[in-house]
LUMDREN-62835 format. One record per residue (C-alpha): residue in one letter; residue number from 1; x negated, y, z negated. Coordinates in steps of 0.1 Angstrom, whole numbers, plus 2048, in hexadecimal, padded with zeros to 3 digits. Each point is the difference from the previous one (the first is absolute). Layout:
   aa     i    c1    c2    c3
    A   NUM     X     Y     Z
...
REM end
This chain:
   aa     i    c1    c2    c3
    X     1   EA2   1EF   78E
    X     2   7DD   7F2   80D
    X     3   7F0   80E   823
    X     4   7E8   7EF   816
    X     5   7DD   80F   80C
    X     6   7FE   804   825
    X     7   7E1   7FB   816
    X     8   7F0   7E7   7E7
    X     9   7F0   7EE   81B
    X    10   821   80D   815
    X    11   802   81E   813
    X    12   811   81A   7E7
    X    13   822   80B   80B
    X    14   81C   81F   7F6
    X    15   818   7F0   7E2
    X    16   816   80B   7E8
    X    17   7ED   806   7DC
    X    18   81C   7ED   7ED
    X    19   7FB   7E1   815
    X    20   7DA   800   804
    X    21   7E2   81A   7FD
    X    22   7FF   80F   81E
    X    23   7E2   805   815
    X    24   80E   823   809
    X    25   808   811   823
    X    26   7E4   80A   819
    X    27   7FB   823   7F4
    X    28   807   7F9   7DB
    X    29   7E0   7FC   7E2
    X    30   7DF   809   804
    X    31   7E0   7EC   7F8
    X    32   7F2   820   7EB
    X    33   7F8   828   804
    X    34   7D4   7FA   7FD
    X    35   7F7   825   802
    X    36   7E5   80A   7E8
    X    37   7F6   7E4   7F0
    X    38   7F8   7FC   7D8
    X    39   80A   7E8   7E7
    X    40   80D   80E   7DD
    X    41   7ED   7EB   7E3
    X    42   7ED   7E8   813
    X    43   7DC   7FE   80E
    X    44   7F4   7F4   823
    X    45   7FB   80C   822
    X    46   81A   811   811
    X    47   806   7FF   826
    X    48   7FB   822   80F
    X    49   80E   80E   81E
    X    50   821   815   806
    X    51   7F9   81C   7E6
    X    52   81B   81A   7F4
    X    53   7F3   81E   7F1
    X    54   815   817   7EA
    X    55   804   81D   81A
    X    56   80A   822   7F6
    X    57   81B   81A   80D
    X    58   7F4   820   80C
    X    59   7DF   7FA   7EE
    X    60   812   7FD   7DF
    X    61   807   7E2   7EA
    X    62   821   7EC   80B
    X    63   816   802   7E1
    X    64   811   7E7   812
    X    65   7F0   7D9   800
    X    66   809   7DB   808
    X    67   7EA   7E5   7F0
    X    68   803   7DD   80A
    X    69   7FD   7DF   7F2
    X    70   803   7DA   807
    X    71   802   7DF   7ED
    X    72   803   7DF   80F
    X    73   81D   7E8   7F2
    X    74   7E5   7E1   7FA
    X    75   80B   7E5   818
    X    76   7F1   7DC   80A
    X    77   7EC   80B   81E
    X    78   7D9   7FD   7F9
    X    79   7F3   825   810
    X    80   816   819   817
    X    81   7ED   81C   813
    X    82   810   820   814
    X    83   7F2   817   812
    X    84   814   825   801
    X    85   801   810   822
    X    86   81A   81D   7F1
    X    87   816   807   7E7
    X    88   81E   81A   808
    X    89   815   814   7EB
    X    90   829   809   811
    X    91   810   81F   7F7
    X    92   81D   801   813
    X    93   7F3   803   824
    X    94   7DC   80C   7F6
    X    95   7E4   7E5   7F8
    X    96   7E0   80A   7EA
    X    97   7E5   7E5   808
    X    98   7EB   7FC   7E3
    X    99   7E0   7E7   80E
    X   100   7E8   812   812
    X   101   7EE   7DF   80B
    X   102   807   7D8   7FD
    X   103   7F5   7EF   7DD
    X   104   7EB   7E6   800
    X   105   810   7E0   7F2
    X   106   80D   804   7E0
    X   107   802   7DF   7EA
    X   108   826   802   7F4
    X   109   7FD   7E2   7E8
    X   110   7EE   810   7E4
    X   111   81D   818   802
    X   112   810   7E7   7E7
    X   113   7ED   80B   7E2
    X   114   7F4   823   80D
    X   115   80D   821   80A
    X   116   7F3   80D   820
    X   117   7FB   826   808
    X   118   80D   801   822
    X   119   805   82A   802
    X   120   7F7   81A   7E2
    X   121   80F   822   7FF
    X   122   80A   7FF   823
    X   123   80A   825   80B
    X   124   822   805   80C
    X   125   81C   813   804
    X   126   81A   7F5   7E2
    X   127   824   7F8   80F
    X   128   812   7E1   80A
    X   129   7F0   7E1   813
    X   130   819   7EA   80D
    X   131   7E6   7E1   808
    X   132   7DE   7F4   800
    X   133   7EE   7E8   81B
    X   134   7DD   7F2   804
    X   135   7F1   7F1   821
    X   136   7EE   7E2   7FD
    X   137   7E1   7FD   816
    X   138   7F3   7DC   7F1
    X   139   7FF   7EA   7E7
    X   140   7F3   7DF   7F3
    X   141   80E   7E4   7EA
    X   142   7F0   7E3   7EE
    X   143   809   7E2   7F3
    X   144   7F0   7E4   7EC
    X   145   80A   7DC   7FB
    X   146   807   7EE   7DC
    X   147   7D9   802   7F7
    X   148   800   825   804
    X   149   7EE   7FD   821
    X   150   803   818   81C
    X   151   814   7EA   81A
    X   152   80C   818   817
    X   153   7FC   822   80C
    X   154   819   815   819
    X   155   7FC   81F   80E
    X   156   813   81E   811
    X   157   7E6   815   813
    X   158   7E5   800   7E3
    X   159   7E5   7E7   7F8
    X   160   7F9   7F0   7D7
    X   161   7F0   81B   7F2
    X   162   7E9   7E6   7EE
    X   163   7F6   7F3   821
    X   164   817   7DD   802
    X   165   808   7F4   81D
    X   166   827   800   80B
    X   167   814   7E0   802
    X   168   81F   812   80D
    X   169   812   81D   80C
    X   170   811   817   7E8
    X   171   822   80F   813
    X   172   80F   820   7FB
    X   173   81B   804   815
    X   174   80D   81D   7F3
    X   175   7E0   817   801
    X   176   800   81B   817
    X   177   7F9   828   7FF
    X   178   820   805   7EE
    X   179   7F8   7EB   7E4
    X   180   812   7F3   7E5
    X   181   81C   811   7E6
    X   182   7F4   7FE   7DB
    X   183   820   7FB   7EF
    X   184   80D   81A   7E6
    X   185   81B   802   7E9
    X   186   80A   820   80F
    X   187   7F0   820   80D
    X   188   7E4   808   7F3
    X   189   7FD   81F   7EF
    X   190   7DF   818   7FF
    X   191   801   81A   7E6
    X   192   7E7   819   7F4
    X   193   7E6   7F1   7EE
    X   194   7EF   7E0   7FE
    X   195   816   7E4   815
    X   196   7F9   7DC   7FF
    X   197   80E   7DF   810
    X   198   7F9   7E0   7F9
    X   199   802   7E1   81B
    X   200   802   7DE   7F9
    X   201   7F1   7E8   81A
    X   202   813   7DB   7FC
    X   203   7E4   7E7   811
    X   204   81A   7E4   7F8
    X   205   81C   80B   81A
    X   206   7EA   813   817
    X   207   7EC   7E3   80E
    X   208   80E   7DD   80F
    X   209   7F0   7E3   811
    X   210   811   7FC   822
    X   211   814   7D9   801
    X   212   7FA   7FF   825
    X   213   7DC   80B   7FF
    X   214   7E8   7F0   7E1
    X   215   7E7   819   80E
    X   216   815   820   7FE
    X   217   810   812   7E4
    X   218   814   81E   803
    X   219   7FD   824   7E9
    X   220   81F   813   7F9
    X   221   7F9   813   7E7
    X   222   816   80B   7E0
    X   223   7F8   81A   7EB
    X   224   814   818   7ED
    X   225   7FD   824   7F2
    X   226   80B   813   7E0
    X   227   7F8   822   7F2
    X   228   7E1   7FD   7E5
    X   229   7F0   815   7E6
    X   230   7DE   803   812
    X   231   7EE   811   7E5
    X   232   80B   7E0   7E7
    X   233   7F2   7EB   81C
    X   234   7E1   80F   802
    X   235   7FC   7FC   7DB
    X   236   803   7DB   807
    X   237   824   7F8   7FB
    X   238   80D   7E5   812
    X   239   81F   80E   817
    X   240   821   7F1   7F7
    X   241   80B   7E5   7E8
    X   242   7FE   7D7   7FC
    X   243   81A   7E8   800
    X   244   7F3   7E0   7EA
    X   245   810   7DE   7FB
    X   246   7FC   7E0   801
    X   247   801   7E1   81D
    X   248   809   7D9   7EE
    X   249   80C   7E1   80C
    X   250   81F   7F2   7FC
    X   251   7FB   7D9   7F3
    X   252   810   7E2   815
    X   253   813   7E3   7F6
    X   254   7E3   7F4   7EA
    X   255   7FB   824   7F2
    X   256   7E0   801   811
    X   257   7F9   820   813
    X   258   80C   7F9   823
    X   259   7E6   804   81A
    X   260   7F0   816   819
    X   261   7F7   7EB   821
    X   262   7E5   808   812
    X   263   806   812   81E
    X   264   7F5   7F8   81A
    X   265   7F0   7DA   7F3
    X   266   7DC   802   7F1
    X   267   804   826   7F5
    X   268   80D   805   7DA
    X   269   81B   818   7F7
    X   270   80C   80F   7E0
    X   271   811   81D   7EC
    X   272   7E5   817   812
    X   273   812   7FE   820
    X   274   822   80A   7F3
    X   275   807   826   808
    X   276   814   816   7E6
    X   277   813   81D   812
    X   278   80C   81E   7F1
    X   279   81C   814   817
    X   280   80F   827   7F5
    X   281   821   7FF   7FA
    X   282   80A   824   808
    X   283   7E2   80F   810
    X   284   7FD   7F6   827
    X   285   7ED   809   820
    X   286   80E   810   81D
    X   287   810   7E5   80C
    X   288   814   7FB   7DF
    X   289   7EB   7E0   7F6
    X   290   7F2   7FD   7E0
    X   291   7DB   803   7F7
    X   292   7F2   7DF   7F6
    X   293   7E4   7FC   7EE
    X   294   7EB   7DC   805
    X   295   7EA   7F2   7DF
    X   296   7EA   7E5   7FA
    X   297   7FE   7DF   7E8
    X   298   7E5   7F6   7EF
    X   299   7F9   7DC   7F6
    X   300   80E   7F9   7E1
    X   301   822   811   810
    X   302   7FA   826   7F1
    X   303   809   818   81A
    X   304   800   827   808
    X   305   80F   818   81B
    X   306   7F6   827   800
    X   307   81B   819   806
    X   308   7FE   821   80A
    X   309   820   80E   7F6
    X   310   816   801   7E8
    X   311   824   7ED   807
    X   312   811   7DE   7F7
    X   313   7EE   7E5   815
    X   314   80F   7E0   805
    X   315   7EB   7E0   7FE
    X   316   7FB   7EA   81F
    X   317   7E4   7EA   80F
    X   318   7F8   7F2   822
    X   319   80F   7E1   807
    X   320   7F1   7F6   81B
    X   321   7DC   806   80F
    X   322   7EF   7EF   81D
    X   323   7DE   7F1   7F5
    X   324   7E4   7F0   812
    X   325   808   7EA   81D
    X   326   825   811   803
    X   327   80A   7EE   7E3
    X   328   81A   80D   7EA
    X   329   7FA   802   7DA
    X   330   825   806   7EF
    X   331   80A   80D   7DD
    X   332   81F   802   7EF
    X   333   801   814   7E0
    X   334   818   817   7E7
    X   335   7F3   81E   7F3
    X   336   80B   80A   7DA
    X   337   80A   81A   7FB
    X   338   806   80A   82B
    X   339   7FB   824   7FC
    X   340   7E6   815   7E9
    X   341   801   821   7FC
    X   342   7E0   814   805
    X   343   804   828   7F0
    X   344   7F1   821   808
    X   345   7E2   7FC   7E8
    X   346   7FE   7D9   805
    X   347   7DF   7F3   802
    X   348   80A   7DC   7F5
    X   349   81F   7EC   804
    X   350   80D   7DC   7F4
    X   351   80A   7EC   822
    X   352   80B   7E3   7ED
    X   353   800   7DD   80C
    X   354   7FE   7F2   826
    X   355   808   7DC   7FB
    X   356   7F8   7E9   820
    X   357   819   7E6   801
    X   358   7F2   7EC   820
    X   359   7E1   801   818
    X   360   800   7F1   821
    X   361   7EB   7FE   820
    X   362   80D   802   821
    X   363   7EC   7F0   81D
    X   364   7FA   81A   81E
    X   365   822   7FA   81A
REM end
């Protein structure tokens, strides 16, 4: 079972999970709920903007609150910015909007190793909310080049917040004033007390570089949801649990490790650019697909994908991913053992082994 990433350099488009990782319908996963803005653990500057107090009921203390939370599945972009226009709450045919005014941009990428505050004790009425959607107002991506240096910038109605200038256009062709569905495993359910979901922002299959258009890439965003323990968050807990394992290469005829090409000519590749996957088995959206979870490989092939909830996830990886120039880089791989199973009080999981039996590069059609 391997999957290919669409819009890597290649507008992204609707597919079946099991075939490829799909770039998800118009309406589907959102780029992040930026409300009031802290980081659990972790120093530096914090964008203001968008503020959600507390509230009260009647003048009293809600015993009823929702705290939420994001984390960004680390990914092979440089920086990602979004800026939050609203964020809206669906209870059957009522909506609660909980983002009094826009954020300022909000630097997603350090989301990888932090936790971000994005509403505290949020007053509301407990019951049953059936979805969860955020309208995205801009955003701002950046990319470097094998040196680390910034070599582009694109941009969807927002400027670098650092002031560089853009090479491109940033499209988002699903944003509009309905914004986008977070996906959920299921309603989600507000009891009294202290409530608290977790979102995790996956910069790897949210973003692609437009094949048609070198100057363009295009943001749908994926994120999923799951119920969290906001008070162990707050203490510094990271929400939900790691899937570990290792990347190798087979040997060739020779028993010499066969190689990755560079792709496109001039511009190296190795195990860094192989993406693990990690897809529930039971658990699925609202659309019956499953929730897939995207990692990352380090360089000497030692990989990791965060999970928020517990189930048996099968192992995958992206076959296929446009790269620069519309090239295509290709992997072929096994994963040992295919599935993993990740428990209620999981924090760390053996993955196994992926083992990449060929690389190849595709010239652009």
């Amino acid at each position: 079972m391997t999957v290919e990433l669409p819009g890597r350099e290649g507008p992204p488009e609707v597919a079946d999970w099991r075939s490829r990782v799909p770039a998800r319908r118009a309406s589907s996963l959102a780029l992040g709920i930026l409300l009031a803005l802290g980081f659990a653990g972790c120093g530096g500057d914090v964008p203001a903007g968008g503020v959600v107090d507390p509230g009260d009921t009647d003048g009293e203390p809600s015993a009823t609150t929702l705290s939420v939370f994001m984390i960004d599945a680390p990914g092979d972009l440089s920086r990602a910015w979004v800026r939050a226009d609203d964020v809206v709450l669906v209870r059957e045919a009522d909506t609660l909007s909980l983002l009094d005014v826009p954020t300022d941009l909000i630097l997603l990428t350090r989301l990888a190793t932090e936790t971000a505050t994005l509403v505290d004790e949020l007053a509301v009425d407990p019951g049953t909310f059936t979805g969860l959607s955020l309208v995205v107002g801009g955003a701002v991506l950046e990319t470097t080049d094998g040196a680390g240096e910034i070599d582009g910038v694109f941009t969807f109605e927002a400027e670098h917040p650092e002031g560089e200038e853009a090479t491109g256009v940033l499209l988002c062709p699903a944003c509009g004033e309905s914004g986008f569905e977070v996906l959920l495993p299921g309603p989600l359910e507000v009891g009294d007390g202290d409530n608290g979901l977790v979102l995790d922002f996956d910069v790897t299959r949210s973003f692609g570089r437009r094949a048609d258009d070198p100057d363009s890439w295009t943001m749908e965003p994926v994120i999923t949801g799951a119920p969290v323990d906001p008070e162990a968050v707050r203490q510094g807990a990271r929400p939900g649990a790691r899937i570990v394992g290792t990347v190798v290469i087979a040997s060739g005829p020779e028993d010499e490790p066969i190689p990755i090409p560079e792709c496109p000519a001039g511009e190296e590749r190795d195990r860094t650019d192989f993406i693990p996957i990690a897809a529930t088995r039971e658990l699925t959206d609202d659309e019956g697909e499953p929730l897939a979870f995207s990692g990352e490989t380090g360089p000497e092939g030692s990989y990791e994908i965060t999970v928020l909830l517990p189930d048996v996830y099968e192992l995958d990886f992206v076959a296929r991913r446009v790269v620069g120039g519309g090239s295509e880089l290709v992997f072929e791989a096994t994963a040992t053992p295919e599935a993993v199973t990740v428990g209620e009080r999981s924090t760390e999981e053996t993955g196994g082994t992926f083992t990449i039996g060929s690389a190849a590069c595709e010239p652009p059609p």
